[in-house]
Backbone as ProteinMPNN parsed JSONL, in Angstrom:
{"seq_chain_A": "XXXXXXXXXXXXXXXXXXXXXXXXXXXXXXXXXXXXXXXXXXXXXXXXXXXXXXXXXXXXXXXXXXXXXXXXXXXXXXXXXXXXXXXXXXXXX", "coords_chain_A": {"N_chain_A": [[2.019, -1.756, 21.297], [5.518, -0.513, 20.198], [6.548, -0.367, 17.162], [9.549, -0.137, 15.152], [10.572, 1.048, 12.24], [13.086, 1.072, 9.391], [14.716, 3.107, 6.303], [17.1, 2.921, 4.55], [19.42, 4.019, 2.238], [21.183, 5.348, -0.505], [20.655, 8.289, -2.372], [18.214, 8.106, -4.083], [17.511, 5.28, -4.581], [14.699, 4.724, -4.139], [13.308, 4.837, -1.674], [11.423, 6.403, -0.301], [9.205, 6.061, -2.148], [8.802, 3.212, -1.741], [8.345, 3.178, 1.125], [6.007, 4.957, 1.583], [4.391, 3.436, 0.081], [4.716, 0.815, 1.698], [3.589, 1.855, 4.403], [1.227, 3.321, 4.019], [-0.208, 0.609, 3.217], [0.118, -0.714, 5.916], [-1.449, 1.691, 7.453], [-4.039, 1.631, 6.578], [-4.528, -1.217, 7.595], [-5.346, -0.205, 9.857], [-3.533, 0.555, 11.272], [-1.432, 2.916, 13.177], [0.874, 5.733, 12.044], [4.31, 7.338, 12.299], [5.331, 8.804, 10.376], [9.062, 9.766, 9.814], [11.019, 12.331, 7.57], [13.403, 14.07, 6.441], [13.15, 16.532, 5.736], [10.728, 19.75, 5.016], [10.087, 20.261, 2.549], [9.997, 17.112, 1.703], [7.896, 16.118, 3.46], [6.123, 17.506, 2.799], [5.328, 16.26, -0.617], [5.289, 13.308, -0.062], [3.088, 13.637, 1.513], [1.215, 14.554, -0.804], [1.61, 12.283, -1.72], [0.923, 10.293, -0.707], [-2.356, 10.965, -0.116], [-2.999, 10.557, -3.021], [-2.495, 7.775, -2.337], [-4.43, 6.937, -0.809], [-6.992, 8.499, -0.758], [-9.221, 9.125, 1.039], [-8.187, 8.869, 3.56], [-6.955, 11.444, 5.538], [-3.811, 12.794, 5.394], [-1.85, 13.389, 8.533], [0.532, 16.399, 9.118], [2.759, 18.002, 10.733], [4.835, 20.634, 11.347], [7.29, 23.452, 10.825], [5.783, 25.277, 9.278], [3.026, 24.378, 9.726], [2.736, 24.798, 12.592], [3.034, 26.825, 14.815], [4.19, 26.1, 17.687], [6.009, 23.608, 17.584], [7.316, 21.019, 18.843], [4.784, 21.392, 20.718], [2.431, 20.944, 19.383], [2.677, 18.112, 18.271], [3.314, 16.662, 20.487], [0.537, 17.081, 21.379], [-0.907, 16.09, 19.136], [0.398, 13.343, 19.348], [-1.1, 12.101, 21.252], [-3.528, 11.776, 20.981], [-6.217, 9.889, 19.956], [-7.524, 8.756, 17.534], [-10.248, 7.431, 15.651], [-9.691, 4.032, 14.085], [-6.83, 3.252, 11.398], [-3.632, 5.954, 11.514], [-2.05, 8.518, 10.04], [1.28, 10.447, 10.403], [3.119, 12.92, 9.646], [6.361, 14.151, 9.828], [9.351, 16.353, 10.496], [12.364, 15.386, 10.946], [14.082, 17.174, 12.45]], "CA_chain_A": [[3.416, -2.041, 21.129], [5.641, 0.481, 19.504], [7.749, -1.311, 16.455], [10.184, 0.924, 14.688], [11.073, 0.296, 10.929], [13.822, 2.289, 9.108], [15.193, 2.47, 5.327], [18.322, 3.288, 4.882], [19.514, 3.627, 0.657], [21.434, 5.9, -1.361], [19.837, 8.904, -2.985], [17.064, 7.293, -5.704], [16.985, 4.062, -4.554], [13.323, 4.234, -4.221], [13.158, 4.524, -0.533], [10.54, 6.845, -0.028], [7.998, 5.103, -2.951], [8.717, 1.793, -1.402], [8.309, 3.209, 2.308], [5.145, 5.346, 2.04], [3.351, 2.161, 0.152], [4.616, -0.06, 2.756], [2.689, 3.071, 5.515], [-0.356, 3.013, 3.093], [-1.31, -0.861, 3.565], [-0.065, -0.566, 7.154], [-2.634, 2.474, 7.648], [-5.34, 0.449, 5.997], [-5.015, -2.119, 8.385], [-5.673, 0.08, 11.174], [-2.132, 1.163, 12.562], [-0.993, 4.519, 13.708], [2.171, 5.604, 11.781], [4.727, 8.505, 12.801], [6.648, 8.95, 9.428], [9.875, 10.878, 9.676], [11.778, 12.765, 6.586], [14.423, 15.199, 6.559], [12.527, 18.006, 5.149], [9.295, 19.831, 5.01], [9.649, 19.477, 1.151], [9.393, 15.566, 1.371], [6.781, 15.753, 4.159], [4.517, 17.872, 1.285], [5.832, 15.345, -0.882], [5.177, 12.273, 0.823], [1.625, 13.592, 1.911], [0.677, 14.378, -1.459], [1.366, 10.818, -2.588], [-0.288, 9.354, 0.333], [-3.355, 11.299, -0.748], [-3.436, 9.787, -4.123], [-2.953, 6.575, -2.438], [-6.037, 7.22, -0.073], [-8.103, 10.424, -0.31], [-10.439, 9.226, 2.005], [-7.669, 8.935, 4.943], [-6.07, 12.468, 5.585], [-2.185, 12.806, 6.557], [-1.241, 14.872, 9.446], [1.613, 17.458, 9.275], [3.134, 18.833, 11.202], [6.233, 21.394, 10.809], [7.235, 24.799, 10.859], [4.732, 25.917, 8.418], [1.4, 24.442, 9.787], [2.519, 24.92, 14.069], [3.823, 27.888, 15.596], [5.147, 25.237, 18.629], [5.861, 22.142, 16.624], [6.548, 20.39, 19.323], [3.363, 21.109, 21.784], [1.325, 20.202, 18.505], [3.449, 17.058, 18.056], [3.03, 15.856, 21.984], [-0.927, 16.688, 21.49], [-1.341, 15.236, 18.415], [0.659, 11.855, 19.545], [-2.002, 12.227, 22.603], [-4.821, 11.879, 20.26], [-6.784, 8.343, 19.702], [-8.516, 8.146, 16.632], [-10.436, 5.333, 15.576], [-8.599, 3.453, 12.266], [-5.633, 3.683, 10.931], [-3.605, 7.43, 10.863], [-0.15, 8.71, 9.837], [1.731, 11.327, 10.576], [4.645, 13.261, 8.776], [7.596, 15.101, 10.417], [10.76, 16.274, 10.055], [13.236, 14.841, 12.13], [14.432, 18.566, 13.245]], "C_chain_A": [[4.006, -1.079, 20.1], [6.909, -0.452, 18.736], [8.518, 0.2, 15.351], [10.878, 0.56, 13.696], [12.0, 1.58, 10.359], [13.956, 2.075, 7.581], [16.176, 3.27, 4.996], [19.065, 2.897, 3.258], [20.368, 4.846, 0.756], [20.766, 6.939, -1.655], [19.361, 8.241, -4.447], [17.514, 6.303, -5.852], [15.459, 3.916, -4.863], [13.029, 4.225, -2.493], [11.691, 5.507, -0.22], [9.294, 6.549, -0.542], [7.753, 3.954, -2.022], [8.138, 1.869, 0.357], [6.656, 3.578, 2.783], [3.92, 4.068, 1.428], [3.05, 1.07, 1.316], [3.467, 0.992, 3.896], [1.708, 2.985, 5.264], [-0.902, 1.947, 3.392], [-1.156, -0.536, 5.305], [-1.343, 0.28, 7.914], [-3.928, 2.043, 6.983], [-5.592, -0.531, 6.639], [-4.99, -1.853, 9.355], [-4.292, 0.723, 12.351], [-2.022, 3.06, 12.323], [0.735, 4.481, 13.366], [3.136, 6.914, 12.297], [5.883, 7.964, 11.298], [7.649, 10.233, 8.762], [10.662, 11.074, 8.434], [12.715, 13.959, 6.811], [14.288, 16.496, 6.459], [11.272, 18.586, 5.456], [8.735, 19.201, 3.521], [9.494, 17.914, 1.106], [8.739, 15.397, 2.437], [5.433, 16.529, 2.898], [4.303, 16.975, 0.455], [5.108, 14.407, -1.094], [3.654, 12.293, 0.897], [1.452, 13.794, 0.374], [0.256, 12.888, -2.149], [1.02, 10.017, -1.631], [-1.654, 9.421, 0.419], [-3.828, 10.61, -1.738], [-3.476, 8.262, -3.874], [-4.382, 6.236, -1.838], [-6.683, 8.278, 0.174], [-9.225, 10.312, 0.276], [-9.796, 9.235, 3.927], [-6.41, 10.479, 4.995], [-4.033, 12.262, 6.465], [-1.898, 13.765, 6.998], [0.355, 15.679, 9.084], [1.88, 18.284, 9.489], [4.787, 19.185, 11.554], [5.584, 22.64, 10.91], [5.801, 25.555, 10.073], [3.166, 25.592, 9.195], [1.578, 24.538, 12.013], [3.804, 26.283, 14.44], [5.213, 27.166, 16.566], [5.293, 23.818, 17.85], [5.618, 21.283, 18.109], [5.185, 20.198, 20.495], [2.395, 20.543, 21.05], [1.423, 18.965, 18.131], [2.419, 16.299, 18.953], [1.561, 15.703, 22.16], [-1.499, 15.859, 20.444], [-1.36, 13.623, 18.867], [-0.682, 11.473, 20.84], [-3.447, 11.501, 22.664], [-5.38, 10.34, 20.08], [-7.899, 8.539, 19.004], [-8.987, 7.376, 16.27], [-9.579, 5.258, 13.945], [-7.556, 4.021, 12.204], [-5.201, 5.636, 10.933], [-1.997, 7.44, 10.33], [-0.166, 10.068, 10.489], [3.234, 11.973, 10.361], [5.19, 14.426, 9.705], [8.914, 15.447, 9.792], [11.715, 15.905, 11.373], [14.491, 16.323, 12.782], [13.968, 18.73, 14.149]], "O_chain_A": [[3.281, -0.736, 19.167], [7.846, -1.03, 19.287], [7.952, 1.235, 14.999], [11.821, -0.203, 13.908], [11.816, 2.753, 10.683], [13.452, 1.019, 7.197], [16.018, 4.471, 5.212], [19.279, 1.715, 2.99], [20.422, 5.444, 1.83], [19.702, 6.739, -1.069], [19.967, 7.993, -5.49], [17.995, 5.999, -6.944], [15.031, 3.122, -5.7], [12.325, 3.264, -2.182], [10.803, 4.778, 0.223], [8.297, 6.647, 0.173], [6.631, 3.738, -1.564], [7.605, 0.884, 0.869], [6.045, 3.046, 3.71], [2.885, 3.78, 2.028], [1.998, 0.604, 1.756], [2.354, 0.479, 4.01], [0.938, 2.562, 6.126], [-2.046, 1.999, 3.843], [-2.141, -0.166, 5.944], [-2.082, -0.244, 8.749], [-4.901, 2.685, 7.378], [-6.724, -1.003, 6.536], [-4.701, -2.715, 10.186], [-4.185, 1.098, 13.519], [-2.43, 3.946, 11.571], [1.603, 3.785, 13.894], [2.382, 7.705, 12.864], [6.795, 7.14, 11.234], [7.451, 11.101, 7.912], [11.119, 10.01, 8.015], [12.343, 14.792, 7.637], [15.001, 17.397, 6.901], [10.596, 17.918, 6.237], [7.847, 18.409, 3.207], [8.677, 17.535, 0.265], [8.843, 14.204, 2.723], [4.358, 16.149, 2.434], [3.138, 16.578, 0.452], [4.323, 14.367, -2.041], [2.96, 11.351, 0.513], [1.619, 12.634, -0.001], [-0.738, 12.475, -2.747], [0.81, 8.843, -1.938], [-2.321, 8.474, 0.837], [-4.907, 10.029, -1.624], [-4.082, 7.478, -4.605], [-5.224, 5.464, -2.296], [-6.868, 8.852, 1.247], [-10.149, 11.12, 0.179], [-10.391, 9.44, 4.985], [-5.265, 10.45, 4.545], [-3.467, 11.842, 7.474], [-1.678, 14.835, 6.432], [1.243, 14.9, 8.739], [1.61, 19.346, 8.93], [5.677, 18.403, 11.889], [4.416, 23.015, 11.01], [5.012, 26.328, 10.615], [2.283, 26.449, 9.228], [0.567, 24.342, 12.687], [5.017, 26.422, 14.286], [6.427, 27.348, 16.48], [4.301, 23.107, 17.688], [4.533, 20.927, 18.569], [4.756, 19.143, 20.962], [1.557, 19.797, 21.556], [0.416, 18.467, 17.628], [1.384, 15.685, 18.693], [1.078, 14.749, 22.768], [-2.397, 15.047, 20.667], [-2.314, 12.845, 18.87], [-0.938, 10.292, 21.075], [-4.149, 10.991, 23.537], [-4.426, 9.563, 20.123], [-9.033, 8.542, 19.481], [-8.418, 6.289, 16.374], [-9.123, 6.055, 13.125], [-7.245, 5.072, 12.763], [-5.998, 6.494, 10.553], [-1.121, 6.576, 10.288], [-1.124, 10.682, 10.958], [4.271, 11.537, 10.86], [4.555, 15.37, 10.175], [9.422, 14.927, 8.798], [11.585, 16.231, 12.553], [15.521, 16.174, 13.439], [14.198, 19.76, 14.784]]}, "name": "protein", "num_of_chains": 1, "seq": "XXXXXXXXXXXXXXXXXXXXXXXXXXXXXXXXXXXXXXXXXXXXXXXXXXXXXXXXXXXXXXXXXXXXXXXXXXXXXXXXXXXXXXXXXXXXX"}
């Protein structure tokens, strides 16, 4: 089932702290996340501090910088069935 959560603030509310923790337990209990940001800078961001929350579960990203075709690497990634929990950071470009 595909559920689709949004957050929707101000600049420095806290939306991106409060969003990638909420992603963090979610990916701990086994779900598959697709989490979009505006930028590449808050997909580096984002993954770094998803790292420090789990450096034993890697976060995908993908963007200009790490795919020539974003999206053919996108459509294969989403393709993909890993076991446990994953994420995955974009930019909504």
């Amino acid at each position: 089932m595909i559920k689709l959560s949004y957050v929707n603030a101000i600049a420095g509310a806290g939306k991106s702290h409060v969003s990638l923790h909420a992603a963090h337990e979610r990916v701990l209990n086994g779900s598959w996340l697709l989490f979009v940001v505006p930028t590449v800078a808050l997909i580096k961001e984002a993954a770094t501090k998803f790292r420090e929350l789990s450096p034993h579960i890697e976060p995908e990203c993908i963007h200009h910088e790490t795919a020539s075709i974003v999206g053919a690497v996108l459509m294969k990634s989403l393709k993909e069935r890993p076991q446990g929990g994953r994420i995955l950071f974009i930019t909504w470009s």
